[in-house]
BAKERO-812981 format. One line per field, with one value per atom (N, C-alpha, C): residue number from 1; residue in three letters; chain; x, y, z negated. Coordinates in pm, whole numbers, m for minus. Layout:
BEGIN
num = (NUM/...)
residuo = (ALA/...)
cadena = (A/...)
east = (X/...)
north = (Y/...)
up = (Z/...)
***
This chain:
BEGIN
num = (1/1/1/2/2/2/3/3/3/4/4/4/5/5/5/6/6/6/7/7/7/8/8/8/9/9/9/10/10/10/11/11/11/12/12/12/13/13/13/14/14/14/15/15/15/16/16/16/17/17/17/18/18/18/19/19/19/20/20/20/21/21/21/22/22/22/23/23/23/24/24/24/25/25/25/26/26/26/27/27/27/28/28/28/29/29/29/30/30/30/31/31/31/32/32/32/33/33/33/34/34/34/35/35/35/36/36/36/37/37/37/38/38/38/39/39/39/40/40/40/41/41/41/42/42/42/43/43/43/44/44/44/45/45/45/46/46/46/47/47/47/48/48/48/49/49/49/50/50/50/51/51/51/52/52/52/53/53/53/54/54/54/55/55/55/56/56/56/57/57/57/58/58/58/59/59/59/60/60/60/61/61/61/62/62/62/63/63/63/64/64/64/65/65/65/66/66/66/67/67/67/68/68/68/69/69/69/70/70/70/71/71/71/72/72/72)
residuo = (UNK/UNK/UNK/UNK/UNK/UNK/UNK/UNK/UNK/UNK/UNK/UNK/UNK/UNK/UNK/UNK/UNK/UNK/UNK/UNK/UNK/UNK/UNK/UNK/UNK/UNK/UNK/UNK/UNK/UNK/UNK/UNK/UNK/UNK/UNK/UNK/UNK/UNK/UNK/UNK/UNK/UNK/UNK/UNK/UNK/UNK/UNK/UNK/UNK/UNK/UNK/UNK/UNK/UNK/UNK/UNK/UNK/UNK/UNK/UNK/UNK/UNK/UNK/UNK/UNK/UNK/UNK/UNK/UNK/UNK/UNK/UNK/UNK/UNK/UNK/UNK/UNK/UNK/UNK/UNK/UNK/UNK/UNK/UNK/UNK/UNK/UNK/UNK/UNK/UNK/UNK/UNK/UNK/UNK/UNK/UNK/UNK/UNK/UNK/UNK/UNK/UNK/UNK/UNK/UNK/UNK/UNK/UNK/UNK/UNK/UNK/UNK/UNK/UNK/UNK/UNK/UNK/UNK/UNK/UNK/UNK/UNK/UNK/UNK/UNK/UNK/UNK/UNK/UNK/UNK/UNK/UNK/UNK/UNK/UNK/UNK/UNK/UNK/UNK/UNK/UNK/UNK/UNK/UNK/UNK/UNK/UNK/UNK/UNK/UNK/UNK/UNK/UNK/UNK/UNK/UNK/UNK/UNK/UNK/UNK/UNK/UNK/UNK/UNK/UNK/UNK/UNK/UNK/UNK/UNK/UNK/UNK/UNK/UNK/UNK/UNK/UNK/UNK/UNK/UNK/UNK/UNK/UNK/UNK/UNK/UNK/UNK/UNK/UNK/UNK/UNK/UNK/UNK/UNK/UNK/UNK/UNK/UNK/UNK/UNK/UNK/UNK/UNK/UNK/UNK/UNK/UNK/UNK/UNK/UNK/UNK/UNK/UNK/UNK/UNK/UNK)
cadena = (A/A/A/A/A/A/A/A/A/A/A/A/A/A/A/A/A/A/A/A/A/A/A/A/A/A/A/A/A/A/A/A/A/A/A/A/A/A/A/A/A/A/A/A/A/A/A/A/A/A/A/A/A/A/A/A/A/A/A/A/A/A/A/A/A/A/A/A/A/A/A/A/A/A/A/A/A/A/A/A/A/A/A/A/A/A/A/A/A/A/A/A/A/A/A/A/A/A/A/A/A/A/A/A/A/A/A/A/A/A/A/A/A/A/A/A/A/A/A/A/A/A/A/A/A/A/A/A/A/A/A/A/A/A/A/A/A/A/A/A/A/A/A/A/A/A/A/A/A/A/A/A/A/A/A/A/A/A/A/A/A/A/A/A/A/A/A/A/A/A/A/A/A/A/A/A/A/A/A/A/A/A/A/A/A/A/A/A/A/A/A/A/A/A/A/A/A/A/A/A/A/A/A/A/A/A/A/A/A/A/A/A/A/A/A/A)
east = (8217/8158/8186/8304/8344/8263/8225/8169/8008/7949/7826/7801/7905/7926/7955/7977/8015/7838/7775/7652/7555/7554/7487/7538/7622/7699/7659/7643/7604/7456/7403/7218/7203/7318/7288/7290/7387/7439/7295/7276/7188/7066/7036/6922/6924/7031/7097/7056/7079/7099/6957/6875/6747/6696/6680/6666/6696/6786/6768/6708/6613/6551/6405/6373/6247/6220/6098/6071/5996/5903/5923/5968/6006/6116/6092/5979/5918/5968/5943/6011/6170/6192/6367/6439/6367/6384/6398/6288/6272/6363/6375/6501/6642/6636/6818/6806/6713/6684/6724/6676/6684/6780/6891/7011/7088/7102/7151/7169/7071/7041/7128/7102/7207/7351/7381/7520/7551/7443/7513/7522/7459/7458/7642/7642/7759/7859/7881/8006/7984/7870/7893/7912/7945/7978/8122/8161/8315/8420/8303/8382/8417/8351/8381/8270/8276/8204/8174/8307/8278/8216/8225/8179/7974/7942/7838/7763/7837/7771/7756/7825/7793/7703/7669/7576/7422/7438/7373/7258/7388/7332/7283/7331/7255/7094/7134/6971/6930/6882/6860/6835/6915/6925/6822/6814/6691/6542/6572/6443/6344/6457/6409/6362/6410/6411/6318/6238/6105/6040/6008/5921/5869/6001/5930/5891/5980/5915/5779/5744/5537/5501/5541/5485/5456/5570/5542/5480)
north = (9168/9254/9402/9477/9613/9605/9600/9611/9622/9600/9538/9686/9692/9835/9937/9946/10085/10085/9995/9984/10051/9987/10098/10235/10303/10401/10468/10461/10541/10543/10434/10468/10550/10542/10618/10825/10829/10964/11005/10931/10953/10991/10948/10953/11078/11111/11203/11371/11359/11449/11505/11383/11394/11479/11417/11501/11687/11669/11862/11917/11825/11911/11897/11867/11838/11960/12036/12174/12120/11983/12009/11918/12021/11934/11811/11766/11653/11518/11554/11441/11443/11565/11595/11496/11512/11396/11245/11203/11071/11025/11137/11093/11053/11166/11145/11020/11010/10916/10786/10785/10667/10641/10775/10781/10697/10747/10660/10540/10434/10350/10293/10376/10296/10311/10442/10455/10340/10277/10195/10030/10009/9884/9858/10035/10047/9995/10090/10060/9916/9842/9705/9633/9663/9564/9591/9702/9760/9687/9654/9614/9721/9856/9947/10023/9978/9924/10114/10191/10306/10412/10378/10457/10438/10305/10258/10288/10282/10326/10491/10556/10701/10708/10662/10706/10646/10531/10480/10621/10690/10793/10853/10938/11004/11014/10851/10805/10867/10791/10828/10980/11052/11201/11257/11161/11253/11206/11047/11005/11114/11094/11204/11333/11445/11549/11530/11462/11431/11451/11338/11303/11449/11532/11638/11771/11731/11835/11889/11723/11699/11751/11779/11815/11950/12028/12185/12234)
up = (m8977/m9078/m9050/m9006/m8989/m8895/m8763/m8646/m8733/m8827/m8832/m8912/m9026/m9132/m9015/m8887/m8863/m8838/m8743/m8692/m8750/m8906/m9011/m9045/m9019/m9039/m8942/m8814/m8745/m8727/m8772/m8772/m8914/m9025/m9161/m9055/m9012/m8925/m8894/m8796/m8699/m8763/m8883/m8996/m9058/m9069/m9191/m9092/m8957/m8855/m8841/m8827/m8795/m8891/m9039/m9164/m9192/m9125/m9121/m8980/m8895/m8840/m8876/m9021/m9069/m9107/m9137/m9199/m9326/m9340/m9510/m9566/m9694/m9799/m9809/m9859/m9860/m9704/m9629/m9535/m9528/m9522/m9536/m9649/m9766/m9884/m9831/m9752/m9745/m9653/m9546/m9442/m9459/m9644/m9652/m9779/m9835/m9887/m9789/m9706/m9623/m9589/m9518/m9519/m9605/m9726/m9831/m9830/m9840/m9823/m9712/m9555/m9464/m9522/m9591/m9643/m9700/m9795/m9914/m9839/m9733/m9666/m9590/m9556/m9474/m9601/m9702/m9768/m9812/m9863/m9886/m9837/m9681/m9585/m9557/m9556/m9609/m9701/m9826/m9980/m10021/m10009/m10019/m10173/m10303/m10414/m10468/m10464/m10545/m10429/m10308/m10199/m10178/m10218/m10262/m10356/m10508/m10572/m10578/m10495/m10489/m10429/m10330/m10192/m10358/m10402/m10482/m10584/m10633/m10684/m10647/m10528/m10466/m10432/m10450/m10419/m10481/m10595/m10716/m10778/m10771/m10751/m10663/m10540/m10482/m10442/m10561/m10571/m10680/m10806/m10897/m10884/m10778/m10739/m10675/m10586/m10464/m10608/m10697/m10774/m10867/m10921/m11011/m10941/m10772/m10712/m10713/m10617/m10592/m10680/m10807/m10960/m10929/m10883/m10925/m10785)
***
């Protein structure tokens, strides 16, 4: 399982890296969005529950923020 959690951990990195060389906000969002996601696979393969549900929020945080962006 650690070997499997770092695996995602470094494709979350690698995601996360990519994401700031996007120029618009809009994909930059979806990248770290996505990020997340590998974050939260990583810590649950960890047992790593409050490290999870942070990355969790985050989501969340920047699902919301995409959504009222498109708005303005």
């Amino acid at each position: 399982m650690f070997y499997i959690a770092q695996l995602f951990g470094i494709m979350a990195l690698v995601v996360l890296i990519m994401s700031f060389q996007k120029n618009k906000k809009d994909t930059l969002l979806k990248y770290q969005i996505f990020s997340s996601l590998l974050f939260v696979f990583q810590y649950l393969f960890l047992n790593a529950i409050s490290g999870c549900l942070m990355n969790v929020m985050t989501m969340i945080r920047n699902l919301i923020y995409k959504k009222f962006n498109d708005k303005m």
